[in-house]
Structure formats: C-alpha cells, structure tokens
N, C-alpha and C positions, 0 to 999 in steps of 0.2 A: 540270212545270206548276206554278204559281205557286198556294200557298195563297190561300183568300179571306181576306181581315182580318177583324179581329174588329170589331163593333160597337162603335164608341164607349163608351159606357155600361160596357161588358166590359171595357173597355181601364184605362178609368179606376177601375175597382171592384178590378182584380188589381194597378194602382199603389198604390193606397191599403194593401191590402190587406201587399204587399209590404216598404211604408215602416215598418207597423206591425211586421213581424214583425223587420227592422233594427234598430229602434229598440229593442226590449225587450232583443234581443241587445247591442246596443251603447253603450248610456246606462244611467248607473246608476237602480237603482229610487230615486225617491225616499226622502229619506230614511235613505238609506242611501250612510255617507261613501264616497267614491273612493278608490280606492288610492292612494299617495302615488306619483310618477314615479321611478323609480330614478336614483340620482346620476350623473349623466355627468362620466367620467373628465374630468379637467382638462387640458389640453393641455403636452404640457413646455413648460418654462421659465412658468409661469405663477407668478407669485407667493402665496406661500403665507405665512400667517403664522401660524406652528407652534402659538403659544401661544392660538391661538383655534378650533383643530381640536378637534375632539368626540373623546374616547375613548370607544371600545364597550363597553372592561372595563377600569376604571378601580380603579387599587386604591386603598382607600379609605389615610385618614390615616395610623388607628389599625394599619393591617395591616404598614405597609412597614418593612423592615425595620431596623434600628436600625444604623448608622455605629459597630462596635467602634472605641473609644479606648481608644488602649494606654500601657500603663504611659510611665513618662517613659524620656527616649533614654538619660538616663543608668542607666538598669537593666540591666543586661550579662547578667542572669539570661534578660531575656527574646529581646535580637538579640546573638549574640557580637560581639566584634569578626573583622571579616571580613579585611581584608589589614594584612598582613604590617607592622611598622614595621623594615626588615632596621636588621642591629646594623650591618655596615660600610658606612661614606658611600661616595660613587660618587666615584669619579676627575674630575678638571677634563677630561680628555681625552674618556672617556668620556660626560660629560653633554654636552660641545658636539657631539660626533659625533650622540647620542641627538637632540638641537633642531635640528640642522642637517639632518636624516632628518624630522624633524617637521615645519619649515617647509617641504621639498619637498612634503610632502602640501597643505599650503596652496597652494601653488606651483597645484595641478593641478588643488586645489577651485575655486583664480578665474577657472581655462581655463575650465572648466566651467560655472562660474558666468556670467560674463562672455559665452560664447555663449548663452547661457540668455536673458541678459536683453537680450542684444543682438536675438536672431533670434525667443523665444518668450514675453517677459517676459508677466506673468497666463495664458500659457496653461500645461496642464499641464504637455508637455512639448519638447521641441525637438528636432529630429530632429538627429542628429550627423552625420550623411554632408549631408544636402541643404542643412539647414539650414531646414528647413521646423518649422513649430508642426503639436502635436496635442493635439486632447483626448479622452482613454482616461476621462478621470476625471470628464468632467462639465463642465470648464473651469473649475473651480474652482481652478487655479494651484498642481498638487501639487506638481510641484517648490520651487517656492518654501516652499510650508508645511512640505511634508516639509525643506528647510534650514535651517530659522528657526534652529535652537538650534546646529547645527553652524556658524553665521556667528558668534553671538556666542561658544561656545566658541575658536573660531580668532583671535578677538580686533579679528573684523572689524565695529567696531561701526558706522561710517557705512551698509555695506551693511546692518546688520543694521537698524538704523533706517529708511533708504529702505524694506526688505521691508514694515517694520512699516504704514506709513505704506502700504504697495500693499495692504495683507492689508485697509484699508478698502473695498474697491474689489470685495472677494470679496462675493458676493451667494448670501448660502446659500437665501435663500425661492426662488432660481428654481434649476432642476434639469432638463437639458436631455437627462437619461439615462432610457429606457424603463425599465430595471430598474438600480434602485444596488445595490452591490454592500457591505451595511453594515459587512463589514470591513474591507475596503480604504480607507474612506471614515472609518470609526474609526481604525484604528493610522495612516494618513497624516496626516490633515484634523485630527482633535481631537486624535490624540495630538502632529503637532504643533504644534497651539496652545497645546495644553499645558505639553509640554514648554518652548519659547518662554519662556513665562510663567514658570516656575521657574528655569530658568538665569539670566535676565536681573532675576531679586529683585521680583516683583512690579511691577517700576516702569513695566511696562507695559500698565495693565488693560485696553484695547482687545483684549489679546489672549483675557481672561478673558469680554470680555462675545461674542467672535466665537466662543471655544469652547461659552458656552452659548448660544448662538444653535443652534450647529449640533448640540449636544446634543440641545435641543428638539423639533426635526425626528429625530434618529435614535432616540430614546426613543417615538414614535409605532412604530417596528416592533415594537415588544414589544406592540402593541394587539392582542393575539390572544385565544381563549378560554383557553389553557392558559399563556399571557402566555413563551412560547417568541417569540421574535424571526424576522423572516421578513428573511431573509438576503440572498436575490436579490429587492429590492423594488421593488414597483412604487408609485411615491412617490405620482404624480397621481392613481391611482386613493385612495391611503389620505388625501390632500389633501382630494379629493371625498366622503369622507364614507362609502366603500365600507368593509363589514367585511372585516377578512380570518384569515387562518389560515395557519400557519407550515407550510413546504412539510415534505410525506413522504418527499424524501431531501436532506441537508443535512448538509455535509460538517463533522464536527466542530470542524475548527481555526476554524471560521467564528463556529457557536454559543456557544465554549468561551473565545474569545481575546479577549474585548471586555472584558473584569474589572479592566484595571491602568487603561486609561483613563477610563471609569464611576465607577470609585472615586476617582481622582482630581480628577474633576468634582462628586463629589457631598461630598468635604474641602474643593475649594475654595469650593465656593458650599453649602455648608449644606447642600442640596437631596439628599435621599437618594432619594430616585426614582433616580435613577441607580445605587446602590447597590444596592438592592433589584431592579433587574430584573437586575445580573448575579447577586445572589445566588443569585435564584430559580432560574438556569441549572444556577448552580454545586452546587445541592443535588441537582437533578435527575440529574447527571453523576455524584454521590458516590452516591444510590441505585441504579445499578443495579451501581456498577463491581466489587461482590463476587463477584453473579452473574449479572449479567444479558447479558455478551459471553459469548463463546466462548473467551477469555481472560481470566479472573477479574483483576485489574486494571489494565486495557488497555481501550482504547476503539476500534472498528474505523474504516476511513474514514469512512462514512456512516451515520447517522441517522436514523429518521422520526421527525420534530421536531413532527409534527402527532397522532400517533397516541401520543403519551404517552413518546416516549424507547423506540422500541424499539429495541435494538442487535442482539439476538438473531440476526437477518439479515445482518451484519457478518461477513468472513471474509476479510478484509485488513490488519491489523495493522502498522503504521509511525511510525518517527522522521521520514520527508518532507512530504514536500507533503501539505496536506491534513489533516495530522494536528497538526504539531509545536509550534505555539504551545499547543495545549493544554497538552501537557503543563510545558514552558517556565514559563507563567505561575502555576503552580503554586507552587512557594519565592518566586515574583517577588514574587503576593500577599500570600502570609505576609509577604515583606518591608517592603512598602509597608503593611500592616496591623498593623507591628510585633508581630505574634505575638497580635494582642488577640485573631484570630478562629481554632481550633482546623481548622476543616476544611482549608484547603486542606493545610496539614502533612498530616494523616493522609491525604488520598488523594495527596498525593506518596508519602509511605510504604507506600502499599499498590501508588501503581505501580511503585516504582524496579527493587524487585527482579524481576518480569516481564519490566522493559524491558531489564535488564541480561542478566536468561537465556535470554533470547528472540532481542531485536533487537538484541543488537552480539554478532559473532563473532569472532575472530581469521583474517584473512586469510595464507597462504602468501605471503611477499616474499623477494626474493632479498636474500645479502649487502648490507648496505652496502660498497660499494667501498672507504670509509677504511678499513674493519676487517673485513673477508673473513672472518678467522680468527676472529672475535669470533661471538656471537651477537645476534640482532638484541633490539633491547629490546621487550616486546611492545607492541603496536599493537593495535587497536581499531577496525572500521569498522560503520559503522549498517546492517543489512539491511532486508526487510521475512520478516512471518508470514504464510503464506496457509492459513487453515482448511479442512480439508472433512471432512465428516461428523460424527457427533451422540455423544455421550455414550459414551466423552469427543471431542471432535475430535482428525483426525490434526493433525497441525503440520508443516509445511514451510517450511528456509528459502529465501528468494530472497536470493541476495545480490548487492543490486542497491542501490547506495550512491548516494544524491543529492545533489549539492552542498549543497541545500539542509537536509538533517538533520544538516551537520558543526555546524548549531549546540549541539548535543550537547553538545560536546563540555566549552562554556563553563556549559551549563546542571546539568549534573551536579558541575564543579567547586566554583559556584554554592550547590548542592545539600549537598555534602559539607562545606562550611567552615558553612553555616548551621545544619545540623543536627551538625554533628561526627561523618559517617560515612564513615569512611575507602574502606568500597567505593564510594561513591560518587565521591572523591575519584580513586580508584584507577582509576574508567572514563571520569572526567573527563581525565584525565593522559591517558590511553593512545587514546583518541578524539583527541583533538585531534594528538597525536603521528600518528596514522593517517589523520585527512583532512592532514596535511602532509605525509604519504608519496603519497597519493595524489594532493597537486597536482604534487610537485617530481619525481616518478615520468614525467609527462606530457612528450611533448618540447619544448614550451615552458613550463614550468614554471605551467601553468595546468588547475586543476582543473574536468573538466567539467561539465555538468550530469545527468547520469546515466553511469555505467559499474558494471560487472559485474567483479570482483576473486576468486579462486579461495578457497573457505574451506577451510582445515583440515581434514581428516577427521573430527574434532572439534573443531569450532565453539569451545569453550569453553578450549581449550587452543591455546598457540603451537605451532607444528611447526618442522618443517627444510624449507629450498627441495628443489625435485625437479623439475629444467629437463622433462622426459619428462611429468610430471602440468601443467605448466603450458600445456606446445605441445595435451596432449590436450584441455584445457577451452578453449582459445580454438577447435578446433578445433568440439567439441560445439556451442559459443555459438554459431557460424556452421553450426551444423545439417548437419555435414560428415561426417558419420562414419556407419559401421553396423558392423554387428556382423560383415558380412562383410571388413571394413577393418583392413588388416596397421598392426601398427606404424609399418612405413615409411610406409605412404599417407597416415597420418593428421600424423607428421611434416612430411611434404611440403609438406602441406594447409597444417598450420598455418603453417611456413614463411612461406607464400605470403601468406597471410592479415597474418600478423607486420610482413612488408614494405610490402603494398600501403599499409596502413589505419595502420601506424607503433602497433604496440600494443606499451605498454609491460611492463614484467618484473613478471609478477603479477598483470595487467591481461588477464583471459578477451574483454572484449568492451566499445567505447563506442556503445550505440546512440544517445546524444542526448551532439553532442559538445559543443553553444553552451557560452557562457559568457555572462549577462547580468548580467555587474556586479554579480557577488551580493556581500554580505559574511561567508558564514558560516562558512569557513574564519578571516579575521582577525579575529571576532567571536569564534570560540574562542580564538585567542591574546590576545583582549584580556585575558580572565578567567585564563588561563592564566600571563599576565604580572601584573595584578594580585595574583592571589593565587600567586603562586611564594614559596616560603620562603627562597629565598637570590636576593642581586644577580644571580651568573652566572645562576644558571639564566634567571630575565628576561631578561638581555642574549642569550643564548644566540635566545631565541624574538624577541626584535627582531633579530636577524640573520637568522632565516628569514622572517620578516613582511618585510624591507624587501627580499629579492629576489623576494618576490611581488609585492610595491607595483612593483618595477620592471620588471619582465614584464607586469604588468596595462597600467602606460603605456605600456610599449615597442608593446606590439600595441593598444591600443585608443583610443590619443589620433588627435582628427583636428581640422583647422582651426576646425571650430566649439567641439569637446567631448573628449564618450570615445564610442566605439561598444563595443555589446555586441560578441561575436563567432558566426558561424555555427558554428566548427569551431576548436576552441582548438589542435590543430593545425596550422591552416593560418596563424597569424598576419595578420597585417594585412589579406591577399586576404582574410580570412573575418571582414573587419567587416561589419554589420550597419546601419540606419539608425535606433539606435532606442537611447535611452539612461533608462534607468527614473529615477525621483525617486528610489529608494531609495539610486544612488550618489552621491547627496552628502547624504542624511540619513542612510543608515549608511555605506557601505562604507568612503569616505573619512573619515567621522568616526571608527570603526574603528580604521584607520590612525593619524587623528592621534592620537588616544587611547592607542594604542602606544605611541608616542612622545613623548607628555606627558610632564609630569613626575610623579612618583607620586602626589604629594598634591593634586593638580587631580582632579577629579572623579572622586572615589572611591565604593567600591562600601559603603561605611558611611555615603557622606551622598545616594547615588543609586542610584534602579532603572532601568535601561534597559528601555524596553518593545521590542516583537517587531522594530519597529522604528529601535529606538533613539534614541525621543527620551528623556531625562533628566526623571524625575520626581522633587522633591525628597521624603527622607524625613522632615526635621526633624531629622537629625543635628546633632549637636555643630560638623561643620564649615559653612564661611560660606556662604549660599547664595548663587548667582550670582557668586561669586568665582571 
C-alpha cells in the first residue's frame, strides 16, 4: 500500500533543513582558507621546463659541496703514469696487420650504423631482423647518443657532424616514459653528450648546452628529504609539482654509478649541484661500508634508499648485474678527480680485498690442448656471495659467472697500475685471462650471458682437471643425481646432458645462454692491452680479441645490423630482433680501441665511464686528437 505524502510545508522544511546540514559539511567555514587542490600529474610527453620546477629540499648555496681541484697533471706524485711507453717499436708488418683488424671494426660500425639510420634514425633503436624502430628509452635517439664519440673516434667526421646537427631535434622537456629509468638515461643520454663534447675539443657546444639541459631534468630526482635520488622515476608527476621520496628497494649500481657523469657536468659548467648530489650518495655508501652489510666492505644488491641507506637486509653480494658500476667507478673517480678528493681511493681500498676473497675463485679447466703436459696459468672467474644468518653470517659461494661482471677484469687492472698494487694487478691479469677461457671454451667461441663453471675445492687456489668431478657437477647443476645414484648413473647422466645441450669442459651448466652484444669481455682486454708491459704480450691479447670480433660478426650480423643472440650456441638460427645502443657506443668502440694505435686515446689523457663514453682528464696529451 502506498504511503500518504507529506504535507508540503514538511516537505519544504526537511529540504531546507537538509541543504543546511550539506552545506556546513561541504563548504568551507568562512574565513577560513581552502585547501590547496593536489597537483595533477602532467601527462607524458608534456613539456616541462626543468629550470623553472620548484624544489621541495633545495640545498642551499652555502651547503653544496665544493668541486676538489687537483694539483696540476703535471704532478706524478698525485696520478702515476698509467701505460706502459714499451722500449721496442713495433714491426711495419705487425702495425698494418694491427689497422687493417682496426678498420674491419669500422667496417661493421657503418653496417650498423648505416641500418640505424636508414630504418631508425632519432629513434632509439632499430630492430636488426625486421628492421623495424623502437623506443625502450623514451625516444630520445639512444643509439645515436650512445655513438656520438665512437663516430668521431673512428674518424667519421661527416657522420659525426650530421649526428650533431640530429642531436638538435632531441627534445629532452618532453618524456614519453611512465617511469625513467635515471641510470640508464645518465651513462647513455648525458654520458654520451658528454663524452661527444670532449673527444671532439669542445668545438662543439651544442652538445654541452643538450647535456645541461638534460642534466637539469635528472638533478630534479635528487629532490627528496634525504636528497637520495629516486631511480625508477616518475618524471610527470615530479614536473607537477608532487613531492617525492627515494624508493625502499634500489638496486645499488643504479644509486652508486651516476658520479663520473655528474662530475663531469658540474667541471664543465661551473655548476656544482651536480657534484654534490653525487657526493652526497657517495658519502652515504662510505658510511656504512665498514659495518653496516653483512660483508664489511661490500655492498649487497639492493638498498632502502628511503629509509637512511639501510644494507643490513642485503644477503647477495656480486661483480654482476646490479651491482658492478659501483664498484668500477670507484678508481674511475679518483681518476677523473685527479686524486684531489680522498674518498673514493679509500673505499676502493676497503673493498678490493673482500672482492678478491670472496667473489673471484679459481675454476677447475682442463689442459690447454697446445700444452697438455704444461699446467694451466691460473685463471680467475667472478662468482656471486649469498649470506644467511647473523653474527657472523654463513658465506656461500655461487659460482655463477656473468658475462656482464668480466668487466672485472679491466677494472682491477685499472686499479692496480693507479694505486701501484700488485694483487690487484694480479686478479686484473687472471680475470680477464678467465673470462677469455670462458668465451673461447664455448662452441662458438661466444661467451654467454650467465653459466655456472665448477670451483676448485678451494676457491682461492688452482687445482688439476679431474674429468669424474667435472661430468658429476654438470650432472648436480641439472638436479640429476641422489644419493642413491652409482657412479655409472651419474656418468651416464651427464653424458647425456654433455651431448644434448653441447656443455663445454669445465662448464657444470648455461642457464641463460643469449648473448646481447655486450662488451665486457673486450672491455677487459682493452685495459689488459693497454696497460701490458711488453709489445707481445698486447699482440698476444689482439689475437684473441680479433677472433671474438670475428665470431661475434660471423653469428650476429644481418642485412639491416648485428642481432643479439638467443643461444650463443646455436649461431645465426639463435639471432634475436634486437640490437642494444651499447654495441656501437662500447662494444665496437672496444674493438676498435684494440686495435688503435697506442697513443690514441689513452688511459692517462681519458676515463671511460660504464659505458664508454671518453671523458677528458686535462692530461698532458691533445684533446680530441
């Protein structure tokens, strides 16, 4: 049955009545101001003009920190001299062979090149099978940036001029990426403008005024309360005016690796802001490294970058991914800093020896074939630590070797010639020897991106091969075995295992077999060659460098480029569509650096940063020469 209605009068008295109690909820009381609307994120690609963004925690003039200037180059007390001047000249034979190996890397940079800017020119990158463009990076034209200095090294200066003249066209206030990624975006984008910039002798400042452009914008991620940098960033929202805070896990190499380029931005323009936010990093990482890990001085993967630097929680320890420019940029620093500023030396010195007693072991390899009877020279390959448990922690190793941490190999040689310490020298040598065992070990002489190699019984000493301990650890790797399992089975096993999957001698196991055009294998023999104390020995490591160079093209070149590879194994069928910026801003620059000639861009007048772009030091030799 239908209610009766209310009386008009009733009706009208409980509307009023109603509006009034809306109203006190919902409008402010007189007099009393409105809250301000919260900032609405800005949409990507929106233009932003960095230099008119509000910082939240702004550090004042008087605070930042001061730009060490270091004694003059010619002070030998403060950077020794680093390579070698050998006593005997090279052969006429030998130096044209050495240029004629040099210009083939040319050869393959303008394959490279030349599909690039045929099929992807301003994009980042160009896919090598299809031939299709992508942008990974924002579209801001990483290839191109990451080659800038590897064009004019190679002596290609019409290309390197057209580059210059596209690099106007790069539009850093707009940003088409939900979250940037500020290392990636640093050692590619500004290190190389940077780099650019110094090779080429300043003669080209467009390239200085693009790198503080995009300085400006990545100096906003240090806008935090603890001025810790926020890594995986969300650009539009920090545009708009939103405060933010540096994430709770963030993976060291990310927070720790941004120091060579910063500092070189804030020498070339004055502006020390840039120096002082990686300072500020850099202090932070030296306070806890005594005891604030699990490994007194060692830094684990990951981070809380928001909660004060706490490591504590860290219980993976590594030379790879994730890890390894920290430690790298360490001597690089000092280098570039000419020695003015004391810290980074002492916390290389407090990590060296950890890193050496910890994370490189001596792996079990069999004879070398030329010399059976001989013993093998010791070798050296990068593991990782894994912690468990409290005071003290157990330690275990994994020895699980990355392609990416044979940069090792160059950064301890690096290491040992600038500070004059022969262990370091000594696991410089023997790393780099050891990721060259483990490329040329591979049945195409290509090292992959992770494998598993059998350690010694003791890690810290060479052994003898023992065919029986080898078949049983590839056998364990593939989780084959029990306790109730004969000799024979487990032979059998691995056998099987040996054949199917093609594992080589010493080699327990590849679970990630790609290869993406990395350079950190020829990256070790650059320094390895540079700083060699005699001609052979160099010539010796350009012999092994140039039949990786030719294995890398025999399997990865394709009509457009180079492809990485799915299965370094499988050769050519295991190309990929996908060819990174880094092989023509390191890999092949690498290469050609190889096979430079010695006194071209040397390690007393240049720093290579992670990426390898060339930053000048103010050395005695010519810049941009």
């Amino acid at each position: 049955m239908l209610q009766p209605t209310l009386p008009r009068r009733k009706l009208l008295a409980a509307v009023i009545a109603f509006s009034i109690v809306f109203l006190l909820y919902h409008v402010p009381r007189l007099g009393a101001p409105a809250s301000p609307p919260l900032p609405k994120v800005l949409p990507p690609g929106t233009a932003v003009d960095w230099a008119q963004v509000v910082h939240h925690y702004p550090v004042p003039v008087e605070s930042l920190a001061a730009l060490p200037t270091a004694a003059p180059a010619s002070d030998k007390k403060t950077i020794p001299r680093l390579q070698h001047a050998f006593a005997e000249s090279e052969s006429a034979d030998d130096r044209a062979t050495r240029r004629e190996r040099r210009d083939a890397v040319r050869d393959q940079f303008l394959h490279a090149w030349n599909g690039y800017k045929q099929h992807a020119w301003l994009r980042d990158e160009v896919r090598p099978v299809s031939g299709r463009a992508a942008d990974p990076y924002g579209g801001w034209a990483a290839t191109l940036v990451d080659a800038l200095d590897t064009l004019w090294m190679m002596d290609l200066r019409d290309e390197f001029a057209e580059a210059v003249a596209a690099v106007e066209h790069i539009d850093f206030s707009r940003c088409t990426l939900e979250r940037l990624n500020v290392f990636e975006t640093t050692i590619r984008f500004l290190g190389g403008l940077l780099g650019a910039y110094d090779v080429s002798g300043g003669k080209y400042p467009s390239l200085l005024r693009k790198a503080e452009e995009l300085g400006r914008m990545l100096y906003k991620a240090f806008d935090t309360p603890n001025r810790m940098p926020i890594t995986r960033w969300d650009v539009m929202a920090a545009a708009a005016g939103i405060p933010q805070e540096a994430d709770e896990r963030v993976l060291v190499a990310e927070l720790g690796s941004l120091s060579l380029e910063f500092t070189r931005l804030s020498q070339l323009t004055g502006d020390a802001r840039y120096f002082d936010a990686i300072q500020r990093v850099a202090e932070a990482f030296a306070a806890h490294q005594a005891s604030g890990t699990k490994l007194p001085g060692l830094w684990p993967v990951a981070v809380d970058a928001r909660g004060g630097l706490n490591f504590s929680a860290g219980d993976v320890f590594t030379l790879g991914g994730m890890v390894d420019s920290l430690y790298e940029y360490l001597p690089k620093q000092h280098l570039l800093l000419r020695g003015a500023h004391p810290l980074y030396r002492q916390m290389w010195e407090a990590a060296s020896t950890p890193l050496r007693k910890y994370l490189l072991f001596h792996p079990m390899i069999p004879p070398s074939p030329s010399s059976a009877e001989q013993p093998n020279p010791p070798i050296l390959l990068p593991g990782d630590i894994l912690s468990s448990g409290t005071h003290p922690p157990t330690l275990a190793l994994e020895p699980r070797t990355q392609h990416l941490s044979c940069f090792a190999g160059g950064m301890f040689l690096l290491a040992g010639r600038l500070y004059n310490t022969p262990s370091d020298t000594d696991a410089g040598q023997a790393l780099t020897a050891g990721c060259l065992w483990a490329t040329e070990a591979m049945p195409r002489g290509i090292m992959p991106e992770i494998m598993y190699a059998v350690p010694c019984a003791d890690p810290s000493a060479p052994c003898a091969w023992n065919d029986t301990h080898w078949r049983a650890a590839v056998a364990l790797a593939a989780d084959m075995t029990s306790p109730l399992d004969s000799a024979g089975d487990i032979a059998a096993a691995a056998d099987a295992l040996i054949r199917d999957r093609r594992i080589a001698e010493g080699v327990a196991s590849v679970p990630d077999p790609r290869y993406q055009l990395r350079p950190e294998v020829v990256e070790a023999v650059f320094y390895a060659v540079r700083l060699a104390e005699s001609r052979a020995e160099a010539s010796a490591l350009r012999d092994r460098a140039w039949k990786l160079f030719r294995n890398v093209v025999r399997d990865s070149r394709t009509g457009v480029a180079h492809a990485g590879l799915g299965d370094v194994r499988r050769g050519r069928a295991g190309q990929v569509d996908v060819m990174e910026s880094f092989w023509l801003g390191e890999t092949l620059k690498y290469f050609w650096l190889v096979f430079e000639d010695e006194g071209a861009w040397g390690l007393d007048e240049w720093v290579f940063t992670t990426e390898a772009h060339a930053l000048w030091l103010g050395g005695e030799g010519d810049r941009g020469e």
